[in-house]
N, C-alpha and C positions, 0 to 999 in steps of 0.2 A: 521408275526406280533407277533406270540405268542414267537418264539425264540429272536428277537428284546426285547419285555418285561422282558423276562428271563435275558439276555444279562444287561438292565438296572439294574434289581434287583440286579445281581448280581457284577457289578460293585458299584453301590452303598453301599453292605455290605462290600467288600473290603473296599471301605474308609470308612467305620465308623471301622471296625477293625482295619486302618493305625492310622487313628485319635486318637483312644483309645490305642497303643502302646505309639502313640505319646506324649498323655498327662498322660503316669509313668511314662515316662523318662525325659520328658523335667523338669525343673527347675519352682517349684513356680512361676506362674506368679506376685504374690503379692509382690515378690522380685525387679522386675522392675517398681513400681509403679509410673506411669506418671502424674497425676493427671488431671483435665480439665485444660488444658492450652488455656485461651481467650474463654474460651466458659460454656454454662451453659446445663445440660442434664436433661430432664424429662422422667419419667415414671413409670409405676402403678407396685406396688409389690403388685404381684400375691399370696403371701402367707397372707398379711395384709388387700388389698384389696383398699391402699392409692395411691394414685397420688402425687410425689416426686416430687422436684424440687435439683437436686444437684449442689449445688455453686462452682465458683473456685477454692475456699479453701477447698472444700471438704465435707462439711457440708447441713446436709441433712435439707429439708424444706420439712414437709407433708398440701399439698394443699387441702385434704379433702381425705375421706373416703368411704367406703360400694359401691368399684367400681368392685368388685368382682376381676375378674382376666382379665377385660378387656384389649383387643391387641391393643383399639385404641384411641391416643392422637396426639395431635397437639396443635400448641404454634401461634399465630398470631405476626403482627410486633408489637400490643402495650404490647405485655405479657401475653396478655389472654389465657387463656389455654382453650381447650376442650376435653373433655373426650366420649366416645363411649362406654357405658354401655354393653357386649355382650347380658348377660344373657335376656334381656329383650326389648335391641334396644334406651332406653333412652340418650338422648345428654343431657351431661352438661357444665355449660361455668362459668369459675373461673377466674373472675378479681381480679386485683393485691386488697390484703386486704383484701378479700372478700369472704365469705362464696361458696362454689356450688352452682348455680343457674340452675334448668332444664330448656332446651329448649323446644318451643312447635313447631311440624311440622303439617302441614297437611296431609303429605306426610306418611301414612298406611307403616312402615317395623317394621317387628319384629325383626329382628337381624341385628346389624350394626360392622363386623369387622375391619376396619378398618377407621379411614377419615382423611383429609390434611386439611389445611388453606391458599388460598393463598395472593398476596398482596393487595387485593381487598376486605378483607376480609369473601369471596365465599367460602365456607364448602363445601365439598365434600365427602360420606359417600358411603364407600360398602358395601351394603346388599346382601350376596350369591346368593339367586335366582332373586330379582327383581332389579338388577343393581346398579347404582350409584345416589345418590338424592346428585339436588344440592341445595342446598340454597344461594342467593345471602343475602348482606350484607341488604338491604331493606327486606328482610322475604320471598320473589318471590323465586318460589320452582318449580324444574323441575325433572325430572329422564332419566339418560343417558341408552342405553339400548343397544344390538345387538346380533340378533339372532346367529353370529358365538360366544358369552362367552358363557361356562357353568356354569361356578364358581368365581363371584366375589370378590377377595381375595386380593386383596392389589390394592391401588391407589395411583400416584402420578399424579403431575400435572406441567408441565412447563411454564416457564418466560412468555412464549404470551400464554400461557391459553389451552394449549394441555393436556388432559387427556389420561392418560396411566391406566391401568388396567391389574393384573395381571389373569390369569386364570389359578388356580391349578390344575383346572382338565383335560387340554389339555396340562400345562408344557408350555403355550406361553404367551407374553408379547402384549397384543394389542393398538391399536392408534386410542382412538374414533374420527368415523368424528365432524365435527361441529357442523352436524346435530342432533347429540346424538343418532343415532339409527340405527348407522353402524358401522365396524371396520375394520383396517387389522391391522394385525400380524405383530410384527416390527421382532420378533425372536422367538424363541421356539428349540424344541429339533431336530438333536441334539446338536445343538450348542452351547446350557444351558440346564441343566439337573436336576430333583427334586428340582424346583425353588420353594418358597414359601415366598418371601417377595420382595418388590420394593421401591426404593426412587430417586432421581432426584438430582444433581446436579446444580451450577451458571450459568453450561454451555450444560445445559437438556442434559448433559451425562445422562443413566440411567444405575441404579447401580440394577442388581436384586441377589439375595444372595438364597441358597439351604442350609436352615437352618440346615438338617441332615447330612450332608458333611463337612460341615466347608468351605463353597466354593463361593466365591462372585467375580461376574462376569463384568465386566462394559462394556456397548453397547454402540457406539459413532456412530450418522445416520449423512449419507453425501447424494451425487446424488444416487447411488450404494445403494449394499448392506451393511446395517450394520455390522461395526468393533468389534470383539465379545474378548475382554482383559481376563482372567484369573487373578486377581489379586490375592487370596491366594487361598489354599486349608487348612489349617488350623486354622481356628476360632474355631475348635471344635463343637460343636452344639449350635446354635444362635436361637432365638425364633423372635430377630425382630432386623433391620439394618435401619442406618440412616448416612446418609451424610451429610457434611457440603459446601456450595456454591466452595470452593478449590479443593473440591472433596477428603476431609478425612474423610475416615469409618469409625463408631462408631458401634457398635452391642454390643448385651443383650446377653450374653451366660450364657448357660444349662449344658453346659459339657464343657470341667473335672470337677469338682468338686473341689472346691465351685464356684456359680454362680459369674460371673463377670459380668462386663461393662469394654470395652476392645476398644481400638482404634489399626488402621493399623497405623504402618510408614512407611515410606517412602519406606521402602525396602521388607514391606511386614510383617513386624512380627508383632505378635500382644504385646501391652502397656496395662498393666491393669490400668484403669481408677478408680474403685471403684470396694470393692471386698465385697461376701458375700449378694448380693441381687440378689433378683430374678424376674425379670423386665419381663413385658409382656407389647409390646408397649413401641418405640423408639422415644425420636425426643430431637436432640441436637441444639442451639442455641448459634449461636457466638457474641461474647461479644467485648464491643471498648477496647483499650489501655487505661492504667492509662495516665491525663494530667501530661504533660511535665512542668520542671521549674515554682515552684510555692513558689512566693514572699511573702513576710507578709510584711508590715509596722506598729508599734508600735503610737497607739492613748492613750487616755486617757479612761482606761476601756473601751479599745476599737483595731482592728485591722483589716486595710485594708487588703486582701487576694486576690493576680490576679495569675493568672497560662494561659500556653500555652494549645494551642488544645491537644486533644488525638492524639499519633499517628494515629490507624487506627481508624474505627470508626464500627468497626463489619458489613458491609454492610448497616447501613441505617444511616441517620443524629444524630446529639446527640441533644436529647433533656431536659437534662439535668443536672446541675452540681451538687455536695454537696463536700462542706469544711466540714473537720472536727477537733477540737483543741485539743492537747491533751499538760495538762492536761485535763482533765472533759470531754470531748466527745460530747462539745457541739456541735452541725451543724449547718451550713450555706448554706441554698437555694437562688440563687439573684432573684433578683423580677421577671426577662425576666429568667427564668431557664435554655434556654442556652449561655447567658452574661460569662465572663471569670473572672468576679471578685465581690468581696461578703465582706460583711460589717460586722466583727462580735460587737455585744455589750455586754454589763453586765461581759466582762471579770474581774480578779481581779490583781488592780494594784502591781506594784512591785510583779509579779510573770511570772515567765518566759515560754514562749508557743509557740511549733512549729505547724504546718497546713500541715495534706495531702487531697486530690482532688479525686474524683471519678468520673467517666460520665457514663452515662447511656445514650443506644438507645432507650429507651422507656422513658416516662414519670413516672416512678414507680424505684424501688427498683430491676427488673425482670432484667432490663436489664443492670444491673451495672458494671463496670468494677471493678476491683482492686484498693488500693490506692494509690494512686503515692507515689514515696519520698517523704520524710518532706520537709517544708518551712526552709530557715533559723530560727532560732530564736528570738521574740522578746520579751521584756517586757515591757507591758503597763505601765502607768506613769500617774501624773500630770504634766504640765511643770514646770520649774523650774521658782522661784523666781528670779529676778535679782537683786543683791546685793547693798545696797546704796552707793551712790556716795557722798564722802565730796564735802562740799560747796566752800570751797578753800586750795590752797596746803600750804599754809603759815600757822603758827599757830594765833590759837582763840587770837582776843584782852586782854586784862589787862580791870577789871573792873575799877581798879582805874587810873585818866589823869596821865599823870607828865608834870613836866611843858618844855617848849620851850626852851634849852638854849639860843636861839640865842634874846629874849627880855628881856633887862632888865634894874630897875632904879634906879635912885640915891637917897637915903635918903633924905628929906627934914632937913633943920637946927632945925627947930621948933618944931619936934618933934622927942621921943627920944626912939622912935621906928618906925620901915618899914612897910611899907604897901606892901601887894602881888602884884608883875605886873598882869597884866590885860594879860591873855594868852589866847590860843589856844590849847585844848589839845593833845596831837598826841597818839593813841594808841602805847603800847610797845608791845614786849612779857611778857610773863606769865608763870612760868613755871608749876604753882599749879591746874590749872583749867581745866576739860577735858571738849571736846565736849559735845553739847547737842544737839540731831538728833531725827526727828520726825521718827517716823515708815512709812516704805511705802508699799503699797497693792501692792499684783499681778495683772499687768496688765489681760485684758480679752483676753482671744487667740481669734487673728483673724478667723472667719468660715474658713473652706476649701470648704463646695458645699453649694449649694444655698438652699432658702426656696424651699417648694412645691406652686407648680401653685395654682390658686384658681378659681372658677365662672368654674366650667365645664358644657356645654353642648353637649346632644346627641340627632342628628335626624339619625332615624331608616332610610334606604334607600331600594333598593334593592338588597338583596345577599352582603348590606354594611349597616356601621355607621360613617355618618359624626361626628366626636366631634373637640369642640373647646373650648379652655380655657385663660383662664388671666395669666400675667405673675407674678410670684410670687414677695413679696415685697423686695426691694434690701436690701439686706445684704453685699455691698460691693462683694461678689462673682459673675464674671462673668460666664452668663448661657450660654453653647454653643450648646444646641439642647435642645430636649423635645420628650419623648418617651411615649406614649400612649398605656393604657392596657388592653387588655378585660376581663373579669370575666363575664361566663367562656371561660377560654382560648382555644386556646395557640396564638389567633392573636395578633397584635401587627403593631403598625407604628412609624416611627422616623422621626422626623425635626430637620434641622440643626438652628434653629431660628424662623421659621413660629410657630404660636398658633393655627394651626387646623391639621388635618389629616384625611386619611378615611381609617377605619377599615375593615376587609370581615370577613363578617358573615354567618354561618348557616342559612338558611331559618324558622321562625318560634321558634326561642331560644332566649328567653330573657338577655338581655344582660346590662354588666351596666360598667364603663368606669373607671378608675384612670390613672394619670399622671403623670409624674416624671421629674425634672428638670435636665439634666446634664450640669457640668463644668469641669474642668480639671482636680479637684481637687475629683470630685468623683458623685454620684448620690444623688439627695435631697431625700426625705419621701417622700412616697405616698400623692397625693391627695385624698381630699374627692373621693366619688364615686357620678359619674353621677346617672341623673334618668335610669331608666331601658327602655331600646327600643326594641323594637323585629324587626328585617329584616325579609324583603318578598322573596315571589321567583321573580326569573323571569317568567316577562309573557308572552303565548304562544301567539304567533300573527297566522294568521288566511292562514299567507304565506312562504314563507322561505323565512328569513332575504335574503337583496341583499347587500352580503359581498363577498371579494375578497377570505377572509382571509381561507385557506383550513383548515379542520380537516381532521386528518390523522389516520388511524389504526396501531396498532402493527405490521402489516406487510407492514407498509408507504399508499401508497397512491391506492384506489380499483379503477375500475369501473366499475364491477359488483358484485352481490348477489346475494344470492338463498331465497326464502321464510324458516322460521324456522332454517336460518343459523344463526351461533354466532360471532359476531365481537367486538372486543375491540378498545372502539375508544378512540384515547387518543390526549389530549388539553392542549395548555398552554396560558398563556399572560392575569391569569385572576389574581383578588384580590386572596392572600393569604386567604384560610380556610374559600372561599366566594363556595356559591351554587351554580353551572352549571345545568342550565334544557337541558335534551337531547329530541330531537324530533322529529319524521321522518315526512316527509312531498311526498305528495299531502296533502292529505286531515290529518291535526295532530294530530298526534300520540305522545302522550308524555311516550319517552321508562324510564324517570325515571328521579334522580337526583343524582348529587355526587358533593363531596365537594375536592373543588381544595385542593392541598398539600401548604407547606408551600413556595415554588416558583411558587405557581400559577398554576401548572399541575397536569392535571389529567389522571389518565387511568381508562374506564368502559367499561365493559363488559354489552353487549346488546344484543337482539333475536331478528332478522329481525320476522315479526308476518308471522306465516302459509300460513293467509290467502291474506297476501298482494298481490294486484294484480300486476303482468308482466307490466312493462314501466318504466318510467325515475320518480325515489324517490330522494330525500333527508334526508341526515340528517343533523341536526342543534344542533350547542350548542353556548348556549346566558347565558349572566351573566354577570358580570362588571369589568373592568380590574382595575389596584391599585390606580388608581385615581376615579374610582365611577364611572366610564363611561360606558355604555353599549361595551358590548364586545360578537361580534358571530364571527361563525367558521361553515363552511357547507363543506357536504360531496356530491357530487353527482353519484349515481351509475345509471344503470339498473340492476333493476330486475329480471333475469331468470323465466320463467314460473315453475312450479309444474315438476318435474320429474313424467313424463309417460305424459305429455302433448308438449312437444319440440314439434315445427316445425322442419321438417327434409330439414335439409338445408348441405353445403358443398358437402365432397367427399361421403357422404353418398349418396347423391342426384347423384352422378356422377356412382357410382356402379349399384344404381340402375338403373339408362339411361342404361349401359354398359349392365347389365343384360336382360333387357326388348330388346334388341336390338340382342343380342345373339341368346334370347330363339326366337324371331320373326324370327332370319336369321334360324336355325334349322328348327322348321316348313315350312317355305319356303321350305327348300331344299326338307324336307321329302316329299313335295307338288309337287315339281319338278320330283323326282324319283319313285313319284308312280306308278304304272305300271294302 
């Protein structure tokens, strides 16, 4: 054992003395400068003590301050950042805009090195001696724990909810049960070696990295034993490594000198990302595609603006677009934030103005892409005048008649002068007299989208809001649907012609309703706002709903359980961003609430209860599907009794026949040959 140790140590100085050859000789990394490409990186400089955000373009954003030199951050899907205070064990949580905000736990650790966020919004925190404390998204706090870790040191967590935890004082990587109070060992040495950091992959590859080596390893688990990759040996000395769902390393490095933030490609070399900080605590964040083809149309102090989707969308949906015009930099958000086209005003006419596009996966600024291309060009206007039309193509009459030749008469005898015939006058031409033209007004431009709706009501429902409205006054513009909006959002419903809708709502959030007319021609004004209504939850009935409809877990479909096990049960077919009550049943148990996604699906994470007793349970989830209608979804398992209480049934029961029957044939015999 002692020669083994030695054996390590000394392999180990060997690479830091390859490594340290490695970085006089190599070439400035700051020479190859990659920059984030589609992606955003955070983490805490260690010498300042601030929580960084660094954008695409390279530009640093400080999210607050007096975090000392803490190792541990994480980024949620809406942007919210968290922080892991080491010195003292404090959690802070930093929404977009918004000052640090301390968390409160119940949960007693004084040191928290590292912690993850996953898509459930579930904190997960490692404190060295007393394990991992989870907080779920509702405030419910648990601690994962097992007697085989000695040193809780890095956690990740995977897509269905598996918790990894590195242990640096054993050199292994473990796989907590469900139960949170056991492990095994997915790897350790020596098939990874002076490991001291861990992250997770799209495809729960896990990536664990030997910060004093320059050495990061990736473990792929199949039936078998885990597949143990080598990807580099040279990152130099790394403090903390992060992966992106593709499975591209990012790591915070310490050595050579100057500190970097460095990405692998594809072939293994290292990209310097950003140079000259000194990062403790990793976590990189990938970002959508700038939207594609983006059109302007030219109004009056005014300009329609449509573009295509983002190519990719960074791993989660876009929720939201901003135009922007340049000259002046004004922005445009559309009302539905993720609509593809946007109305600007107050521009100035006769001046010329192209439009780029950004999307963002979050609701905030956090998740922003790039700007796309410019729009073509246009110049706002007044319409033009149309020019007056002469009254006839012939010229203006002669004020003065002349007379008829064709009538004329004969002098009388008697007198010794003419009398004038008696005529008709025919106008002539004229050549002296010009036109005289009244002035004409500009016609008024025809609307292009219609008025706003008017008379809105809302009745509160449950985990919904019925509203309905009047159809706005005609304006000659035909209306071809009507989109209704919540405040606060992000729900939303559309009719192609109907004046009602139903909304889903949060349980318990006051809510209050606008509506917008569309036509072809483009989107009316908001309407007034509704009165304010609050949605309920769904109510717990006394039995389990008698539905077809299965609810299914992240690992499909169960039929059994253990008491204090952890299952992710995940639902769909309900209203958009409407409440699901989850509930186990014989006797109910309400494990909690979550709020469907924007297609109506959800996934939660729940704890079968300790104490639940052994036999045929239930679970349930009731809520209302997009039309307001009551919507359940049931699970049905058995139970497992308590570990150390099994009935001993199967081949167990048959060993022990086999045995019991042996040791009676022995005695026999010995019975038979006594003397």
């Amino acid at each position: 054992m002692v020669r083994s140790i030695q054996r390590r140590r000394s392999a180990a100085l060997l690479a830091v003395i390859v490594v340290g050859l490695l970085g006089v000789v190599a070439p400035d990394p700051a020479e190859a400068d990659g920059g984030l490409t589609g992606a955003a990186a955070y983490y805490i400089d260690a010498n300042a003590g601030e929580a960084v955000r660094i954008a695409q373009d390279g530009t640093h954003e400080i999210l607050g301050n007096n975090f000392g030199g803490s190792p541990g951050i994480a980024v949620g899907d809406d942007g919210t950042v968290y922080v892991a205070r080491s010195y003292d064990g404090e959690v802070f949580k930093i929404e977009a805009d918004q000052a640090p905000a301390p968390m409160s736990f119940t949960t007693v650790f004084p040191v928290a090195i590292d912690l993850v966020v996953d898509h459930a919004d579930t904190l997960y925190l490692a404190t060295p001696d007393d394990g991992v404390v989870k907080r779920l998204a509702d405030g419910t706090e648990s601690t994962l724990t097992s007697n085989d870790i000695l040193q809780y040191s890095s956690v990740a967590v995977s897509q269905d909810g598996t918790v990894y935890v590195l242990d640096r004082a054993s050199g292994a990587v473990n796989k907590m049960d469900p139960s949170g109070t056991s492990s095994t060992v997915v790897v350790g040495y020596p098939e990874v070696d002076s490991i001291s950091v861990l992250a997770i992959d799209g495809q729960d590859r896990l990536y664990v990295g030997a910060g004093s080596t320059g050495t990061v390893y990736r473990v792929t688990q199949g039936g078998g034993p885990p597949t143990v990759d080598t990807l580099t040996t040279t990152l130099g000395n790394f403090t903390d490594l992060d992966v992106t769902p593709d499975g591209t390393v990012y790591a915070s490095q310490q050595y050579p000198s100057p500190s970097n933030l460095v990405r692998m490609d594809s072939d293994g070399n290292q990209v310097t990302v950003d140079g000259n900080i000194y990062a403790r605590g990793l976590k990189v964040v990938v970002l959508p595609d700038p939207p594609a083809t983006v059109t302007a149309v030219a109004g009056n102090t005014s300009a329609e603006v449509s573009w295509d989707t983002a190519g990719t969308n960074g791993g989660d949906s876009i929720k939201r677009y901003t135009a922007v015009a340049d000259p002046g930099g004004a922005t445009c958000v559309p009302v539905v934030h993720s609509d593809m086209s946007c109305t600007f005003t107050g521009l100035a006419n006769d001046t010329e103005y192209t439009f780029k596009v950004k999307a963002s996966n979050t609701d905030n600024d956090r998740g922003e892409s790039l700007l796309s291309d410019a729009s073509n060009a246009v110049t706002p206007g007044t319409p033009a005048s149309p020019s007056p039309s002469p009254s006839s193509s012939s010229p203006p009459p002669s004020s003065s008649p002349s007379p008829s030749p064709s009538l004329t008469t004969s002098p009388t005898t008697t007198s010794p002068t003419t009398t004038s015939p008696t005529t008709t006058p025919t106008p002539t031409p004229s050549a002296s007299p010009t036109p005289t033209t009244t002035p004409s007004t500009s016609p008024t431009p025809r609307p292009t989208k219609p008025l706003a709706p008017t008379g809105l009501t809302a009745v509160a429902g449950t985990s919904s809001i019925q509203i309905s409205w009047q159809p706005p006054a005609d304006n000659g513009v035909a209306v071809t649907g009507y989109r209704a909006i919540a405040d606060p959002g992000p729900a939303v419903c559309t009719t192609t012609g109907a004046t009602s809708c139903v909304l889903g709502g949060t349980a318990g959030v006051s809510y209050r309703v606008r509506v917008v007319a569309m036509s072809a021609g483009g989107v009316s004004a908001l309407s007034g706002y509704s009165a304010a209504v609050v949605p309920t939850a769904p109510p717990v009935a006394g039995t389990p709903p008698a539905t077809s409809v299965p609810l299914e877990t992240d690992q499909g479909q169960i039929s059994n359980a253990a008491p204090g096990q952890q299952l992710v049960l995940v639902g769909t077919g309900y209203a958009p961003y409407s409440t699901v009550t989850l509930t186990l049943y014989s006797d109910p148990i309400v494990l909690g609430q979550v709020r469907a996604d924007a297609d109506g699906a959800f996934r939660k994470a729940v704890t079968v209860p300790a104490d639940l007793a052994a036999g045929k349970h239930s679970f349930a989830a009731t809520g209302v599907d997009p039309s307001g209608k009551s919507r359940a979804m049931r699970l049905d398992v058995a139970v497992r009794p308590e570990p150390g209480k099994l009935p001993v049934t199967g081949p167990a029961v048959i060993w022990m026949i086999v045995t019991g029957l042996g040791i009676t044939a022995i005695g026999a015999g010995l019975r038979i040959v006594r003397p």
